[in-house]
N, C-alpha and C positions, 0 to 999 in steps of 0.2 A: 504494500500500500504506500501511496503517496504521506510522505512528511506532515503536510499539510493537514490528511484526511485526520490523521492521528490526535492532532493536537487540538482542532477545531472542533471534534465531537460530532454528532448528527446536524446536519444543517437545516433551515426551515420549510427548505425544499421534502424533504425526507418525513419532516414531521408535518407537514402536509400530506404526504401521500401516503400516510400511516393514519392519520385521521381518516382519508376518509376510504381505505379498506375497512376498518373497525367502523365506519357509518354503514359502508356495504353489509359488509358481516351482521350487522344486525339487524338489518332490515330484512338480507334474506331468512335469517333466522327466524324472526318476528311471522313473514311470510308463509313460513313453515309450520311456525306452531298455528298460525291461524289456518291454514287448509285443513291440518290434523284435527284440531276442535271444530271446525264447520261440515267434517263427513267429505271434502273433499278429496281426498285419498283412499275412499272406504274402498269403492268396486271399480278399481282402473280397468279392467280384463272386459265387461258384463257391455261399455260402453261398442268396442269394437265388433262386438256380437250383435249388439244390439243391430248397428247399422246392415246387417245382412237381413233379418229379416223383413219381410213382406206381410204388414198389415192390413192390407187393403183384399 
């Protein structure tokens, strides 16, 4: 590593783009837990069956 990098510590470039992975990260999080509690996850499989058959 550069001399430079060493001494200067993380710069606010970096603690920028550490913010907002850790905003990412939680929103998909957050995402996640909300499909799980709304039943959105329940019956992935049932959907693409569905579309085969012929109600009419």
């Amino acid at each position: 590593m550069c001399p430079s990098c060493l001494s200067g510590g993380i710069g606010p470039g970096y603690m920028a783009a550490f913010a907002i992975c850790i905003l990412f990260f939680v929103l998909a999080f957050g995402a996640m837990m909300w499909a799980s509690r709304s039943g959105k996850l329940e019956d992935l499989e049932d959907s693409k069956f569905r579309m085969l058959h012929d109600n009419d």
